[in-house]
N, C-alpha and C positions, 0 to 999 in steps of 0.2 A: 266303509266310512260314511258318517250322513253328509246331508247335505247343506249346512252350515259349514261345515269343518271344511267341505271340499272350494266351497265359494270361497272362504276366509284365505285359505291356502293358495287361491288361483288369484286372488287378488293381490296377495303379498308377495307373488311372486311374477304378475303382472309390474308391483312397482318396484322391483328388484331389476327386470329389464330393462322398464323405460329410463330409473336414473343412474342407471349402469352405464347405457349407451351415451346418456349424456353427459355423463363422469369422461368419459372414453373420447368424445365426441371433443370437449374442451380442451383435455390433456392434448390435442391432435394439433388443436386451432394457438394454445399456445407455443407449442413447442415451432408454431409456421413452417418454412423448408427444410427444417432439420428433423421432418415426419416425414416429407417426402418419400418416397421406394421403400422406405424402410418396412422390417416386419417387427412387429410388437410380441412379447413373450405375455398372457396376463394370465393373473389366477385368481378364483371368486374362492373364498373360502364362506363356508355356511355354519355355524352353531347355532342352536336353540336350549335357552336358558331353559333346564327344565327337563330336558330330555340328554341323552348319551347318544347326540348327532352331532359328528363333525364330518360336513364334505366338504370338499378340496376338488375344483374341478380349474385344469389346464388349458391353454390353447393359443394359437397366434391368431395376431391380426394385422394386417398388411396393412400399413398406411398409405396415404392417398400416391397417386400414380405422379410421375414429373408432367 
């Protein structure tokens, strides 16, 4: 792949992280003691108009500690 495509790609998926986390981040600060201990099920699902890509990726994450 060149090197346009790969910068475009790193960058989109640079802000795929950062407001992932803070989607994540809010969900946590609302929900206040009732995130506590708890673990989180989430799933990021991916399509691109244009293409025959659909990923689906799973995982937990443990909310903040008592």
């Amino acid at each position: 792949m060149d090197d346009d495509f790969n910068m475009s790609l790193r960058k989109f998926l640079k802000q795929v992280g950062v407001t992932s986390q803070q989607a994540i981040e809010d969900g946590v600060r609302k929900a206040g003691a009732a995130a506590t201990g708890r673990t989180f099920t989430a799933k990021m699902v991916l399509t691109v108009d244009g293409l025959d890509v659909e990923h689906v990726v799973t995982g937990k994450i443990a909310g903040p500690a008592a």
